[in-house]
N, C-alpha and C positions, 0 to 999 in steps of 0.2 A: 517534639513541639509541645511548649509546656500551654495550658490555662490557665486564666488570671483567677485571681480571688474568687471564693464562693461570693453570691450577691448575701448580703444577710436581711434576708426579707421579712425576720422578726423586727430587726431596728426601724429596718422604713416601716413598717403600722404601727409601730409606739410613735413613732416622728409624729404620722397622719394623725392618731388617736388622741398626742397632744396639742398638735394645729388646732383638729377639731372644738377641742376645748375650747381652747383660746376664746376661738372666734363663738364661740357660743355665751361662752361664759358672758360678757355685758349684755346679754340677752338676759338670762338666765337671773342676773343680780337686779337687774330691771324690773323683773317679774314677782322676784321677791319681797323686795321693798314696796314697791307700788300698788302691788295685787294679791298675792298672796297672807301678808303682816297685816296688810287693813283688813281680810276678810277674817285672820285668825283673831283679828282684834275685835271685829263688830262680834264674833261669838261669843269671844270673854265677855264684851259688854253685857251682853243677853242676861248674865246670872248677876250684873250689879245694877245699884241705882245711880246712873251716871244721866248726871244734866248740865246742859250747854250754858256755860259762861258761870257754873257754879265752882266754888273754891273749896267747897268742901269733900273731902274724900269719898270717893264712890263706898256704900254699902253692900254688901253679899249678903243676894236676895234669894239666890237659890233659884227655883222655876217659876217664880213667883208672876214674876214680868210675863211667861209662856203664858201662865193662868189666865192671869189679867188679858192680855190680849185676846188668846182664843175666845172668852167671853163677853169679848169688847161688840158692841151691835155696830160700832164704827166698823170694827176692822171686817167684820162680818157683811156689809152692806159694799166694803172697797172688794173684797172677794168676788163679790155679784158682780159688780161694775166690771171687775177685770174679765171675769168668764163670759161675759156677757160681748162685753169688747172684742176678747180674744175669737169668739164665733162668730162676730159678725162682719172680722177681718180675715181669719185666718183661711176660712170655707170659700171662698168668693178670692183670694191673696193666689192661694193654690190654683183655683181652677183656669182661672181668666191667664195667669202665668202659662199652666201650660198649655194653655192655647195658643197664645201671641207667638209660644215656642212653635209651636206646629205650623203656626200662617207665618213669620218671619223666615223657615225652614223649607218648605213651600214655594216662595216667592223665588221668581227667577230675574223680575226686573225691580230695579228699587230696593235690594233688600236692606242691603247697607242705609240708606235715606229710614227705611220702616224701622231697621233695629235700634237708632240714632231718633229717634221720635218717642218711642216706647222705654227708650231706658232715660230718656232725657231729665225727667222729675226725681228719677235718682239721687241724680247731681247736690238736688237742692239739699241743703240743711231742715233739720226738721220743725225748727223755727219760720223760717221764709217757708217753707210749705204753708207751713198752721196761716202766716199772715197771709199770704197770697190768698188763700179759703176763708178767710175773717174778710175777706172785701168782698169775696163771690158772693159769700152768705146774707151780705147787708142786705134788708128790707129792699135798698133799691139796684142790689147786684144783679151780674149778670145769671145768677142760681133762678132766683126769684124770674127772673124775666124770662129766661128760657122756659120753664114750667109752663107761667102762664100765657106764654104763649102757644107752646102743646095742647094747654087746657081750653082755652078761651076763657080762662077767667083774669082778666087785666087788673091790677091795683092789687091782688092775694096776695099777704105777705103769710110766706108758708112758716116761720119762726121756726129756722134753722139750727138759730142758735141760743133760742127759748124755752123750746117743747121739749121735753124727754125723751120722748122717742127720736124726734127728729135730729137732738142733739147727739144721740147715741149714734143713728146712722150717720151724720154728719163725719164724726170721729173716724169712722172704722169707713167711709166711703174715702179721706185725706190719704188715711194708711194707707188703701189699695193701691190710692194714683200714683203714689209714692214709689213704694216697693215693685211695681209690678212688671216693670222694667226689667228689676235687679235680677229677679229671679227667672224672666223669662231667658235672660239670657244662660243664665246656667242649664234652664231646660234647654236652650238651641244647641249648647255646647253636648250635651249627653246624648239628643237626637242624633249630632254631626259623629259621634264615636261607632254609631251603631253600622257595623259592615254594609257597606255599599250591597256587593252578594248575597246577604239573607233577604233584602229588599228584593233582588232580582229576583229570586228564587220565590217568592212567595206571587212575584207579578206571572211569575210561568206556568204553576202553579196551578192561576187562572184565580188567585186571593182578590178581591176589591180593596177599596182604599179605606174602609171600616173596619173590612176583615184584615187586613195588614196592621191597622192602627191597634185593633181591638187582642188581635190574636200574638205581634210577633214587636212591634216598637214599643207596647203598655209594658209589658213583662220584662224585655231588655231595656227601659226603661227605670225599673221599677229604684236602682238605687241611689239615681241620682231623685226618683221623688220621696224617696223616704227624708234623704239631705233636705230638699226642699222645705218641707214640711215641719222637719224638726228645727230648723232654724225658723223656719216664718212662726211657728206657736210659739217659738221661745222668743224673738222679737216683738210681736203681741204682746206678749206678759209680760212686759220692758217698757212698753210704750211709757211716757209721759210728757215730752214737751207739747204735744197739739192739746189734749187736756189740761196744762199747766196754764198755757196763754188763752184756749178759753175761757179758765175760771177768771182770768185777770182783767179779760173782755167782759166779763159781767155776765157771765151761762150761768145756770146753777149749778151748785160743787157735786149732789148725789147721785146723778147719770151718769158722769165721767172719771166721778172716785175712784179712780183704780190702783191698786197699791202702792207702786210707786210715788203716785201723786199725793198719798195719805203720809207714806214713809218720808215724804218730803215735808208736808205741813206738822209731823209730829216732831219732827227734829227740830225743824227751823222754827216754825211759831209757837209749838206747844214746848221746846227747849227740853224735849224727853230723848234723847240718846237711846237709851235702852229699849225702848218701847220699838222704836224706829230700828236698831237694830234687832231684835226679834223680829218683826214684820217682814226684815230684808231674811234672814235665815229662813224663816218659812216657804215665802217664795222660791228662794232656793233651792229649797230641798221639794216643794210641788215641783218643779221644774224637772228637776234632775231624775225626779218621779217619772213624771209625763216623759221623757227623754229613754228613758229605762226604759220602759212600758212598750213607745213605739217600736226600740230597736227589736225588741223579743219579738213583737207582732211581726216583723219585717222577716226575722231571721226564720220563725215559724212557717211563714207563706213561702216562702225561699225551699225551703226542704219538702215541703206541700208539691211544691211548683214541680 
């Protein structure tokens, strides 16, 4: 009784190995042309003097543009506005997240209806956000009225989108409604992973539901919040269409200066390329900082733990 052929199971994974290509590769040519070439490009930029709608041959300026920038009180004041932004979204982004994650988690009637309410503002564009909050905010919006009606003070027009402070919280209050959806749902998703049985086990235990929270779902928990986190800081310091449309509503520019929005006016009004791309490289590399930073924090508590 003879056996057929050996299978030759080297050839089928070179077959697999070249599919895989394939199907990767328009991926992959996508990434390079569109993302990759523009960002190796805005770095070259960095060392010339390149300006928008000029004919004449970029100069090699060296670090020169770095100089100029870091010493810039402009770029210096957009820094502020961004850290500034970035804390008074990111702190409150996180927390209020995972909580909805907890009460959506929780919920044994309605959840679906609660989770479809809370991620709803997602949806929106961050344009239609910003306007939607540009009509709450008006003198004779629903913002103002609600207030004063908490307050008992009728006719206060609290200047939303006037005051510096107010306009700062304004911002970073948009962001939260926004986002807070997004990411509660990936907190609901990381709570839903956590074994059914260490729950049990802690309820028999005779654990409470703080002491379970605190002791046994924070920890196993812990790397879907670092994700959290690291994406919501890094979206932060990203922000700029709701600061865009309110300078164009008429707020003042130096509350909501935030890099972005500066990297934008130096390109397009002030017709500097370079400038703009250094500001954009710096951010980047603060980013990728911050990003560095968390993960080591994360991996150190981890091996702690």
């Amino acid at each position: 009784m003879g056996f057929g052929r050996p299978v030759n199971y080297k050839g089928i994974e070179k077959k697999k190995a070249l599919w895989g290509w394939i199907f990767v590769l328009p991926g992959v040519l996508l990434f390079l042309i569109f993302s990759f070439y523009p960002i190796m490009d805005a770095f070259r930029n960095t060392f010339y003097n390149v300006r928008l709608l000029s004919l004449r041959k970029p100069q090699f300026v060296g670090f020169q543009n770095y100089i100029q920038v870091v010493r810039s009180a402009s770029f210096l004041s957009s820094m502020k506005a961004t850290i500034i932004f970035t804390l008074e979204a990111f702190i409150p982004l996180t927390l209020f997240s995972l909580v909805f994650g907890f009460v959506i988690t929780t919920r044994k009637m309605a959840q679906k209806t609660l989770q479809m309410l809370i991620y709803a503002p997602a949806v929106f564009s961050s344009v239609v956000a910003a306007l939607i909050w540009t009509l709450l905010f008006d003198p004779r919006g629903l913002a103002n009225a609600t207030i004063n009606f908490i307050m008992s003070t009728p006719g206060v027009d609290h200047r939303w989108l006037t005051d510096p402070k107010m306009l700062q919280l304004s911002t970073a209050a948009i962001y939260v409604w926004k986002y807070v959806g997004y990411f509660s749902i990936i907190f609901v998703t990381g709570i839903a992973k956590i074994p059914q049985s260490t729950l049990e086990a802690a309820v028999i235990d005779g654990a409470g539901a703080f002491q379970t929270i605190r002791r046994i779902i924070m920890p196993l928990l812990r790397p879907t919040t670092v994700m959290v986190s690291i994406v919501a800081m890094l979206n932060c310091m990203k922000s700029f269409s709701t600061q865009y449309l309110f300078t164009q509503k008429g707020a003042p520019l130096e509350p909501i200066n935030v890099v972005t929005l500066s990297i934008y006016n130096t390109a397009i009004k002030e017709l500097n390329i370079s400038k703009a791309c250094v500001m954009s490289v710096i951010l980047f590399l603060i980013m990728m900082a911050l990003t560095a930073v968390r993960l080591q924090s994360s991996e150190r508590d981890k091996v702690n733990y």
